[in-house]
C-alpha positions in Angstrom: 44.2 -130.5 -141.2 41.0 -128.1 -140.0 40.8 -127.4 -136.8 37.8 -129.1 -135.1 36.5 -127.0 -132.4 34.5 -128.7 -129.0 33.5 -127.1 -125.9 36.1 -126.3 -123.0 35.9 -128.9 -120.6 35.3 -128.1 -116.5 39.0 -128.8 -115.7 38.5 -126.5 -112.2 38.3 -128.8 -109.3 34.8 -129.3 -108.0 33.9 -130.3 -104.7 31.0 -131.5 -103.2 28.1 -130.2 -101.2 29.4 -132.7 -98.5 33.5 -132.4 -98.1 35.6 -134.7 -95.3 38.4 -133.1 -94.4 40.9 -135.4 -92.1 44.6 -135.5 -91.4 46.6 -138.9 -92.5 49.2 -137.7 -90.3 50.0 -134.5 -89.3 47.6 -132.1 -87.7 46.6 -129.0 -90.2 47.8 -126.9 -87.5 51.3 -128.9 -87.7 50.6 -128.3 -91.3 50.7 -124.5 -91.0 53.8 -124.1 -88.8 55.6 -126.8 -90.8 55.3 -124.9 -94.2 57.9 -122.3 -94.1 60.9 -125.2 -93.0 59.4 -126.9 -96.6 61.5 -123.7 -98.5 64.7 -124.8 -96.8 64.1 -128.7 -96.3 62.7 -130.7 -99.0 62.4 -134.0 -97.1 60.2 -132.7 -94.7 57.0 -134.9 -94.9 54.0 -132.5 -95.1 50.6 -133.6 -93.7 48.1 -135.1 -96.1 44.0 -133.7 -96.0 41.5 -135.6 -97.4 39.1 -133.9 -99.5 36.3 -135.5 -102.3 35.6 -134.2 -105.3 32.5 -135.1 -108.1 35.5 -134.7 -110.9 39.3 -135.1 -109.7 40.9 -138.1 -108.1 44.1 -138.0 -107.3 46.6 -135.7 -105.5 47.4 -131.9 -105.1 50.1 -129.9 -103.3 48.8 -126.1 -102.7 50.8 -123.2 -101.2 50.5 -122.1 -98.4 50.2 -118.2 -99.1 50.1 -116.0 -102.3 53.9 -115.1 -101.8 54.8 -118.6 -102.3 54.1 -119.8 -106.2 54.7 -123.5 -108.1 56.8 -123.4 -111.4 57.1 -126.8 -112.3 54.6 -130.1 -112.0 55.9 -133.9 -113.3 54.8 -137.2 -113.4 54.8 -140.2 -115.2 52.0 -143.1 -114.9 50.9 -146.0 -117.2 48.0 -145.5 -120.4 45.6 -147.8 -118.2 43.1 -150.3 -120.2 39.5 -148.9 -120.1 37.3 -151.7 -120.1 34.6 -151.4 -122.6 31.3 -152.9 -120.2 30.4 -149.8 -120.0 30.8 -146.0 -121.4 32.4 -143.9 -119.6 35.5 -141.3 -119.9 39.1 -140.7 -117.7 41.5 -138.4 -118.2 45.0 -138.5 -116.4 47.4 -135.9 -116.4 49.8 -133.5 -114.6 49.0 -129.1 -114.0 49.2 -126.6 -112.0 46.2 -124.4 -110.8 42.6 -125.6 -110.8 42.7 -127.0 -107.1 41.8 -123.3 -105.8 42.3 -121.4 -108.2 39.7 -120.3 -111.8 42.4 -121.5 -114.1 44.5 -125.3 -114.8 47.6 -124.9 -117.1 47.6 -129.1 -117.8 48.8 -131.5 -120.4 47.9 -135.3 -120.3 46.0 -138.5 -121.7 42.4 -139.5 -122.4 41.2 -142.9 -121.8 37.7 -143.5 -123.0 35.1 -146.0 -123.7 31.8 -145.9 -125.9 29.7 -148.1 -127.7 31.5 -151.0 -127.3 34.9 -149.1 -128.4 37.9 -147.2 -126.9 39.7 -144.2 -127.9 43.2 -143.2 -126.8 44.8 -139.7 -127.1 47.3 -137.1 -125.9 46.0 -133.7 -124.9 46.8 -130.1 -123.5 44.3 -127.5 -122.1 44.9 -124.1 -120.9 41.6 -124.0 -119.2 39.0 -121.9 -119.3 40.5 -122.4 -123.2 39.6 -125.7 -125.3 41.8 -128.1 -124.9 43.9 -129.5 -127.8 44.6 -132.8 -128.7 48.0 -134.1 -129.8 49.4 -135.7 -132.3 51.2 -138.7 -131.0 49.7 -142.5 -131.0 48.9 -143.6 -127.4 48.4 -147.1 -126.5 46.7 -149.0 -123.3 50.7 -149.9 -121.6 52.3 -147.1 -123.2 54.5 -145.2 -120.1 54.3 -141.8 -120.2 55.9 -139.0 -118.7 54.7 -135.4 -118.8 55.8 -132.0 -117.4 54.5 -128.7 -117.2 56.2 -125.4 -116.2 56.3 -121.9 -115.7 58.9 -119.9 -117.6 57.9 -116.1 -116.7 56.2 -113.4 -118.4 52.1 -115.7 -118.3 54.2 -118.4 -120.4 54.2 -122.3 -119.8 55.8 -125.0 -120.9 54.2 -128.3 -121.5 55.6 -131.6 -122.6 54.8 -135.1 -122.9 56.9 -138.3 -123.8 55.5 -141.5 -124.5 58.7 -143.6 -123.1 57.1 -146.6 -124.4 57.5 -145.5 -128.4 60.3 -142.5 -127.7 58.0 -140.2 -129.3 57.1 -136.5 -127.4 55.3 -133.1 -127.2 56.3 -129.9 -126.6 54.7 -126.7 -126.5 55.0 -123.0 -125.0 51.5 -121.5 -124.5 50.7 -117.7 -123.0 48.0 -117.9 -119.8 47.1 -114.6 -118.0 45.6 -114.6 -114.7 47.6 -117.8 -113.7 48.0 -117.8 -109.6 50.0 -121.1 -109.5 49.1 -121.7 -106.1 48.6 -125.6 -106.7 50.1 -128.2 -108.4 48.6 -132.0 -109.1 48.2 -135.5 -110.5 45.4 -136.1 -111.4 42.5 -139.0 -112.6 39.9 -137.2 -113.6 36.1 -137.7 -114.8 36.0 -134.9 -117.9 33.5 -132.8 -118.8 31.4 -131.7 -121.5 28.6 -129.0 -121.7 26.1 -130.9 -119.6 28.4 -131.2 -116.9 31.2 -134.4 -115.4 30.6 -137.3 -117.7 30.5 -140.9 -116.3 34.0 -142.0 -115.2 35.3 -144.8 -117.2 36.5 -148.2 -115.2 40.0 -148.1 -115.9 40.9 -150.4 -113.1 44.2 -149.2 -111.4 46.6 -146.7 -112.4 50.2 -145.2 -111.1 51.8 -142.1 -110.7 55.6 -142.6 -109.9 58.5 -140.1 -110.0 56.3 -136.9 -108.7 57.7 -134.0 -107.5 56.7 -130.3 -107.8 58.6 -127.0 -107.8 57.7 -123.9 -104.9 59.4 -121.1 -104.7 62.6 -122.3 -106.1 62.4 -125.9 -104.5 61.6 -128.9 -105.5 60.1 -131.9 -104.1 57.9 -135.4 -103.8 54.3 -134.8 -103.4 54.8 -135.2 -99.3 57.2 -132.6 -99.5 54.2 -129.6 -99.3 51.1 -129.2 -98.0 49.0 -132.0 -100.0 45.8 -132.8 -100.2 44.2 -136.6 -101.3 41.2 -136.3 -103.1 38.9 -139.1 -103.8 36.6 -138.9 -106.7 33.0 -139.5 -106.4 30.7 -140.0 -108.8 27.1 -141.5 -109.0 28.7 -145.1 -110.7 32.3 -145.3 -110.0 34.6 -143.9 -107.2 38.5 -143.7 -107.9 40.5 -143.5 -104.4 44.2 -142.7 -104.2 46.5 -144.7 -101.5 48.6 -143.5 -99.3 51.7 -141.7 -100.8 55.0 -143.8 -100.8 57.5 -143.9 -97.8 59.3 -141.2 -100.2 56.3 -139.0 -102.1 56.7 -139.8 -105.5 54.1 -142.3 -106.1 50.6 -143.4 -105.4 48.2 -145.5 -107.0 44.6 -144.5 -108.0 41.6 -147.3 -108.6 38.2 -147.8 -109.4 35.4 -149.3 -107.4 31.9 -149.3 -108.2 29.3 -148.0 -106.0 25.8 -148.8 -105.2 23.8 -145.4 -106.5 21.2 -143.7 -103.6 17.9 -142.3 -105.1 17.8 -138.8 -103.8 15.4 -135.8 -103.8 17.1 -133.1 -106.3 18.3 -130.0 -104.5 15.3 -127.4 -103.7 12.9 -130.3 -104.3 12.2 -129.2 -107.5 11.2 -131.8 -110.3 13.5 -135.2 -110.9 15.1 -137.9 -108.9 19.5 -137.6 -109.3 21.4 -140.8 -108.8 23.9 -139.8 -106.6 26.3 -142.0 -104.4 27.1 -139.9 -101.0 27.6 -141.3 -97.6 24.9 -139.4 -96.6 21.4 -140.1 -98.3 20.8 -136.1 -98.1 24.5 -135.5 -100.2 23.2 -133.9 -103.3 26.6 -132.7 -105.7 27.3 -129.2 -106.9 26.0 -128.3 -110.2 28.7 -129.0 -112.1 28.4 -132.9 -111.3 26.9 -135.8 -113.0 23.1 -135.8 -113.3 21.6 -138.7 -114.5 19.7 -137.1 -117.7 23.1 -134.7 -118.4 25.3 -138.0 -118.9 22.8 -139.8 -121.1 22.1 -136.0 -123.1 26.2 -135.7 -123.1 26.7 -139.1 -124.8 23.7 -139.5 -127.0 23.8 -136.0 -128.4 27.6 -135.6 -128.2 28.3 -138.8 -129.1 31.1 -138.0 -126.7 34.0 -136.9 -129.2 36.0 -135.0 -126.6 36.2 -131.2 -127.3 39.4 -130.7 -128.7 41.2 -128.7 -131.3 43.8 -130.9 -133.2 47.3 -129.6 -133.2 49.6 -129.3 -136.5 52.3 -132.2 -136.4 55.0 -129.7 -136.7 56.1 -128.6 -133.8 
């Protein structure tokens, strides 16, 4: 089949103009002293900062200095059910890199809604590269588990398995420049070339059976430093709980929000939609703008950039 080529997606976390940081339990200074005994003691619950972001929702461990490096990221979660009210477009998926870092080594699901219609598909991305979608059938239900990991010399390994139909993925792919400083599970509000499209409403969604790999050790999501990150955008939010009593799991939902007509940064031309706490909360460029989402869907149509992969591999 002939490749179809669409533009690389903004996979890098984006935050915005206004960021809460807080501690859910530990201070960050506990944080700090606390990481090294995290090498030696898995079950060492790490504290948990809060951040926002105008694309990822969700949850991401990060090392604590650039001696210390993640090899391995897994996950598995539930195809959620987009509901079809409105347009909008979620991806969900497990990586490492992005959080702080210029590149996201990533494989996982799209869950979108158009016109009236939904579209369901497995995907990888070596971002800043285009992503690639997979061939395998995925359904609203469907369980899915999905791994990625670093096997030396600027390789990865990524895999997906669709528990549901017993069907999987795997791939090696080459990424230079990788600092693997992060590793998360992530909801996520895609891009295109106008910037974040709207989210879609996808209700409520679970990641179970996390853990991550640093330094030779693996462990839940609590296990490291960890920040929450709550997704913002000017129509939907998507909010993580707490972590379970033992790291592995959290659930992410939707919840619509009522939009604040703001001035656009530098007062110059236009009104954005935007949804801050604070009425003067204007998002980095990369975020939604009211005109880019309309642009994105109408002249896009919204097909996803992605490069099909052959079914043999």
């Amino acid at each position: 089949m002939k490749d179809i080529l669409y533009p690389s997606s903004i996979r890098n976390f984006s935050r915005l103009a206004k960021i809460s940081h807080k501690t859910k339990s530990l201070s960050l200074a506990a944080c700090a002293l606390s990481a090294a005994a995290v090498l030696t003691h898995t079950s060492t619950v790490m504290a948990t900062l809060v951040t926002s972001s105008s694309n990822w929702g969700g949850y991401a461990d990060v090392s604590s200095s650039s001696s210390q490096t993640f090899t391995n990221v897994s996950g598995d979660w539930t195809v959620p059910t987009v509901s079809t009210s409105s347009s909008g477009y979620s991806s969900f998926w497990v990586g490492l890199d992005g959080f702080s870092s210029s590149t996201v080594e990533q494989i996982g699901i799209e869950a979108d809604s158009a016109y009236g219609r939904t579209d369901y598909y497995a995907w990888y991305e070596m971002y800043p590269n285009n992503s690639f979608e997979i061939p395998l059938t995925i359904k609203p239900g469907n369980a899915i588990s999905a791994d990625v990991s670093y096997i030396g010399s600027n390789k990865y390994d990524l895999s997906i398995n669709d528990i549901t139909t017993g069907k999987s993925y795997n791939i090696t792919k080459t990424m230079s420049g990788g600092q693997r400083s992060s590793a998360e599970w992530i909801a996520e509000a895609p891009s295109d070339y106008f910037g974040v499209l709207p989210l879609a409403n996808f209700g409520s969604d679970t990641f179970t059976v996390a853990s991550a790999t640093l330094n030779g050790v693996t462990g839940s999501i609590s296990a490291f430093s960890n920040y929450d990150i709550d997704l913002e955008t000017p129509t939907l939010d998507a909010t993580p709980t707490a972590l379970s009593s033992n790291g592995t799991s959290f659930s992410i939902s939707t919840s619509a929000v009522t939009p604040i007509l703001t001035r656009g940064r530098g007062g110059r031309g236009g009104w954005n939609w935007w949804s801050g706490d604070d009425p003067t909360a204007v998002p980095e460029p990369s975020s939604l703008t009211l005109i880019g989402s309309v642009a994105g869907m109408l002249l896009l149509g919204r097909k996803r950039r992605k490069v099909l992969e052959p079914l043999t591999k």
